[in-house]
KEKE-3310 file (N, C-alpha, C; in steps of 0.2 Angstrom, whole numbers, plus 5000, padded with zeros to 4 digits):
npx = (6088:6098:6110:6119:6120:6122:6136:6142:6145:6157:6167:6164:6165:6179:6185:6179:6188:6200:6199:6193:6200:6208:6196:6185:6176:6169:6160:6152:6145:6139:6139:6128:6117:6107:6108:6102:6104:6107:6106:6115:6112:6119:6121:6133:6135:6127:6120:6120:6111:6102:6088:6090:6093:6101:6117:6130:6133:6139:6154:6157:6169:6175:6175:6166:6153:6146:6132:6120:6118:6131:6137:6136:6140:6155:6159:6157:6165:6178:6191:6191:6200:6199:6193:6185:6178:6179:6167:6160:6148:6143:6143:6135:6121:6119:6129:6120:6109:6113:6122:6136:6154:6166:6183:6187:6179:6182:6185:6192:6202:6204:6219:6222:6216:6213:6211:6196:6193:6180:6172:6165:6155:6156:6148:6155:6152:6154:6140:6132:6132:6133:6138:6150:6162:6179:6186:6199:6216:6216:6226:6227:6214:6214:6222:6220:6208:6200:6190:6181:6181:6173:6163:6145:6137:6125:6115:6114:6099:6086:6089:6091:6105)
npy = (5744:5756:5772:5771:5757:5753:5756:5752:5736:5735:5737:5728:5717:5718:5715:5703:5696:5697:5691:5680:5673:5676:5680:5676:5686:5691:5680:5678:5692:5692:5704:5703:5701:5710:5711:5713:5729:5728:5743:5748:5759:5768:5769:5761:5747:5731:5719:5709:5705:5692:5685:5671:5672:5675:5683:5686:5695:5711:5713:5722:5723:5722:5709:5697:5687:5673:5668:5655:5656:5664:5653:5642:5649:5654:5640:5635:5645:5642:5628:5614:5607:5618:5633:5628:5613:5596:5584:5565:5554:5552:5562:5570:5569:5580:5589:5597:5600:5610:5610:5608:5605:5594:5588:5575:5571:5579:5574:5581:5596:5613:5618:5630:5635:5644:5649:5656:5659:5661:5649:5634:5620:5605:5591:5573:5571:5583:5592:5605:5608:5618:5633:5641:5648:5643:5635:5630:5628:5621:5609:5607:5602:5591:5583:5582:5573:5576:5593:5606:5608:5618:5632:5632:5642:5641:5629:5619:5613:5604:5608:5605:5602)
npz = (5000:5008:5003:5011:5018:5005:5005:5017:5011:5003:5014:5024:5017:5017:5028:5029:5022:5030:5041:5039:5025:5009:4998:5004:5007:4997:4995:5007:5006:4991:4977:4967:4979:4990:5004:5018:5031:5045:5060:5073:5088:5085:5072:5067:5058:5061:5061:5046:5034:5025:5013:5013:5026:5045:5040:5046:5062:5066:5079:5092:5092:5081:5075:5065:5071:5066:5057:5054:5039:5037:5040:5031:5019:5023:5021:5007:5000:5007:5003:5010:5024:5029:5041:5045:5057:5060:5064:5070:5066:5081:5087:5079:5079:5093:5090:5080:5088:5095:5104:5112:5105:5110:5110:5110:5098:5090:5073:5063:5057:5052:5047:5051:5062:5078:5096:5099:5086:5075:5067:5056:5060:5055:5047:5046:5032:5027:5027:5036:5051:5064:5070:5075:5091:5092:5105:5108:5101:5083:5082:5097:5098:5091:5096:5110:5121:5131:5136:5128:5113:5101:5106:5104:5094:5086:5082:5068:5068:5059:5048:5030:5021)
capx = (6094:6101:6116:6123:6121:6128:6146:6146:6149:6168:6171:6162:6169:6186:6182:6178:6194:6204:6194:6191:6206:6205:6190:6179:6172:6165:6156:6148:6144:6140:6138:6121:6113:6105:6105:6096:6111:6104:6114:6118:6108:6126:6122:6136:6132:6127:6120:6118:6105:6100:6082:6090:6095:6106:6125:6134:6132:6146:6154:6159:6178:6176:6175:6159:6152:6144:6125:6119:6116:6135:6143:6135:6145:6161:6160:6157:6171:6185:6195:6191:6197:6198:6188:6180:6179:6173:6164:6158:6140:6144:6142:6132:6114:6119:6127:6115:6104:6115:6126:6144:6158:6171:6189:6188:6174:6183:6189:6199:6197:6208:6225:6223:6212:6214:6206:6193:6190:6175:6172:6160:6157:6153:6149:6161:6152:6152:6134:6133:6131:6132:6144:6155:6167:6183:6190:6207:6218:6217:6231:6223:6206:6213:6227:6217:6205:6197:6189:6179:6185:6169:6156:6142:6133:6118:6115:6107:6092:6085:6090:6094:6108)
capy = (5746:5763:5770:5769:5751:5750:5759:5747:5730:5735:5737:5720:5712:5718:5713:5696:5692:5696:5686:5671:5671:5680:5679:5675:5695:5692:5675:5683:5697:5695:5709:5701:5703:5715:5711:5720:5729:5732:5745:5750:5765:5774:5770:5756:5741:5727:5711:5707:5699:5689:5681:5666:5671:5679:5681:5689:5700:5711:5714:5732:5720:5723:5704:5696:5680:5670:5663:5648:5656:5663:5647:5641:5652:5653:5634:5636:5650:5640:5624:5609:5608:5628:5636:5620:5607:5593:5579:5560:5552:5549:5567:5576:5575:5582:5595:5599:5602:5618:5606:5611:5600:5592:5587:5569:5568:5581:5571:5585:5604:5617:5619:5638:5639:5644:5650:5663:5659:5659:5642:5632:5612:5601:5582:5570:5572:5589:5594:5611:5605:5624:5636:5644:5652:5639:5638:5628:5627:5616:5605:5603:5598:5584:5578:5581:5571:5581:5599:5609:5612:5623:5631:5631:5648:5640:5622:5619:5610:5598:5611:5600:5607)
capz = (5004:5007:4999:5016:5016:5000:5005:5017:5010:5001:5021:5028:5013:5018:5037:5031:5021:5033:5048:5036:5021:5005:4994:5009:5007:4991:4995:5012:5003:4986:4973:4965:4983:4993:5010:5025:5035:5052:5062:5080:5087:5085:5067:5066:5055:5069:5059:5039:5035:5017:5012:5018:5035:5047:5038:5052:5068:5068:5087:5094:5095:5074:5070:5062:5073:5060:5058:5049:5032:5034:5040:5024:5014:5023:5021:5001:5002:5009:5005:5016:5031:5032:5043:5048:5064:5057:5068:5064:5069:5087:5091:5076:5084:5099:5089:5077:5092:5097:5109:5112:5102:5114:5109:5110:5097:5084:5067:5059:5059:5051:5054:5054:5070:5083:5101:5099:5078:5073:5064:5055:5062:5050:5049:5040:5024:5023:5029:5039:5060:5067:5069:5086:5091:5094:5112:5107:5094:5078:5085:5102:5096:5088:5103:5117:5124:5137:5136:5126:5107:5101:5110:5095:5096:5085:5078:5062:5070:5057:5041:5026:5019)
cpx = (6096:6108:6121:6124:6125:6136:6147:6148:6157:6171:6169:6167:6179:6186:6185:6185:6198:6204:6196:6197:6202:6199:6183:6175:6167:6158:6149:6142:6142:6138:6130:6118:6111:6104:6103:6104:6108:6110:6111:6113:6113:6126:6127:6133:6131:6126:6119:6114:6102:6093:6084:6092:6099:6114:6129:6132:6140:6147:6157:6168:6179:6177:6170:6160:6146:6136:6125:6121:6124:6137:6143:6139:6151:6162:6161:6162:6178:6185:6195:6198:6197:6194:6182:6183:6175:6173:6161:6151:6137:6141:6137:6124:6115:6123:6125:6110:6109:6119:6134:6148:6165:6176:6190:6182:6175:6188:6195:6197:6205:6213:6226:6220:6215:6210:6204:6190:6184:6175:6167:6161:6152:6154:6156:6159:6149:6145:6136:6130:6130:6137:6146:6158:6173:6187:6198:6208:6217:6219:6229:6216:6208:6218:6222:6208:6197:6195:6186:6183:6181:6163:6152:6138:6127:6117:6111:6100:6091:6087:6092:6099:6108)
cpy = (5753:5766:5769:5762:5748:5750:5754:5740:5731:5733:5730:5716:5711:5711:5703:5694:5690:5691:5680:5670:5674:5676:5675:5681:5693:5686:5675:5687:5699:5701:5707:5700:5710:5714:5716:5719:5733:5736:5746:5756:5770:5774:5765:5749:5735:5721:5713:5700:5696:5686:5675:5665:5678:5677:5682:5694:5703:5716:5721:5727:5721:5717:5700:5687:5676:5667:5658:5652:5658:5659:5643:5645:5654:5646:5632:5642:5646:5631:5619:5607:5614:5631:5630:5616:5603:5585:5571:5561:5553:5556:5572:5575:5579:5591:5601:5603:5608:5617:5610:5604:5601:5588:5582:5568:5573:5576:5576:5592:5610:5620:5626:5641:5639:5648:5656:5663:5656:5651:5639:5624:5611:5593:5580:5571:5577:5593:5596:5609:5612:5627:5639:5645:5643:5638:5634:5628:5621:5609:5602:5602:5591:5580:5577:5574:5571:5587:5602:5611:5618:5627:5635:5637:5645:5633:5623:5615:5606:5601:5605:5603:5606)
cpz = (5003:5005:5005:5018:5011:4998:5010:5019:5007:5010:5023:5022:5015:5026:5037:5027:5023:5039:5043:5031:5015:5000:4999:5009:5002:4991:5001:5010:4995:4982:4970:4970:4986:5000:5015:5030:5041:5057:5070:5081:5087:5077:5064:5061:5059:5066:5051:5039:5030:5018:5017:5025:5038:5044:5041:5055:5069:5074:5085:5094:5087:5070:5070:5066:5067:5062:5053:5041:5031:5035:5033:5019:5016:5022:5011:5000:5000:5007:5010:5016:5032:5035:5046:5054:5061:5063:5064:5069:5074:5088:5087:5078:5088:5096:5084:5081:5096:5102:5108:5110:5107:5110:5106:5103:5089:5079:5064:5059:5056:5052:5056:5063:5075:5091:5098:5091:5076:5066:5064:5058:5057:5051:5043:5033:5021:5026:5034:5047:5064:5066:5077:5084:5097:5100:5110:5099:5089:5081:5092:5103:5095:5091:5108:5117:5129:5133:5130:5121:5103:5104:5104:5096:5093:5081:5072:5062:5062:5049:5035:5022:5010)
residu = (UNK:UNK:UNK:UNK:UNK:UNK:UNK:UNK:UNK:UNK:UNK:UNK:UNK:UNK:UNK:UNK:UNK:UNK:UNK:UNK:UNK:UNK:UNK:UNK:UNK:UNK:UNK:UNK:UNK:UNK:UNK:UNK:UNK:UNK:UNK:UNK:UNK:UNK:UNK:UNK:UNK:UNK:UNK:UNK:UNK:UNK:UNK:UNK:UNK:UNK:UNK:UNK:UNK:UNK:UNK:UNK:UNK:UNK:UNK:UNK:UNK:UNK:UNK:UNK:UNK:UNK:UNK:UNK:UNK:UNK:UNK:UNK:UNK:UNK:UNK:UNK:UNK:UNK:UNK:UNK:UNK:UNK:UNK:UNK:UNK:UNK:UNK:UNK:UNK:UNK:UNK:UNK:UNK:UNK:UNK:UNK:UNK:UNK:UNK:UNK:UNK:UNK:UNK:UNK:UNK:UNK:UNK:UNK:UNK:UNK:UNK:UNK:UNK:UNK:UNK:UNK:UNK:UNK:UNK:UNK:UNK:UNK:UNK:UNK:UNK:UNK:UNK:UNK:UNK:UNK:UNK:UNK:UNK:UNK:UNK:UNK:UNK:UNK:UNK:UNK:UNK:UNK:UNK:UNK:UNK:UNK:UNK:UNK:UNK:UNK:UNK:UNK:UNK:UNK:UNK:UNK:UNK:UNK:UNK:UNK:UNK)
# end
């Protein structure tokens, strides 16, 4: 990694504390890594990348859409239910396989979310299902009925967590 890389995780780690809640920077991010920081042809930092995967792609809007390998570590991060939607049976192959999680078929999910929050789905026992971005609030995941509660940018396909 270059020492430009190196200056900046303090910055993503800031990034991520604030997006996700404090001490979420350091868990993304940590200090005994070396991840590969791909940039922009402006030179901007654009994805972080670990041995295990993609950790996050960060947008030109300045907040980090997550991949498998970070939802896995915002999920080791935070506090269940924080930052989580969580699902039961009924709907986790469908959205393991990169499917979209509908309302009626969310269990519980963080009371902080809200539309537009990146967010991990997780089954009832905890095992990492995918990750998206949350189209409703906390609260109308778990009233509604109807409608679209996250659209899953990636499933974790058969990964074993």
């Amino acid at each position: 990694m270059s020492s430009g890389e190196t200056d900046d995780l303090p910055r993503l780690r800031t990034i991520a504390d604030y997006q996700f809640g404090s001490g979420v920077g350091e868990t993304l991010f940590p200090e005994s890594e070396d991840p590969e920081v791909k940039r922009s042809s402006s030179g901007r930092p654009q994805q972080v990348v670990a041995d295990a995967g993609r950790v996050v792609t960060y947008g030109t809007d300045g907040r980090f859409t997550l991949g498998l390998e970070g939802g896995r570590r915002v999920a080791a991060a935070l506090e269940p239910p924080a930052g989580r939607v969580v699902v039961g049976d009924e709907s986790e192959p469908f959205v393991r396989d990169g499917k979209n999680v509908f309302a009626k078929f969310v269990a519980a999910a963080g009371p902080e979310v809200r539309p537009g929050d990146e967010v991990v789905v997780v089954h009832e026992d905890g095992s990492l299902l995918a990750v998206g971005r949350a189209e409703l609030s906390a609260d109308a995941m778990t009233d509604f009925d109807t409608g679209m509660a996250v659209m899953v940018r990636e499933g974790a396909g058969d990964d074993a967590d």
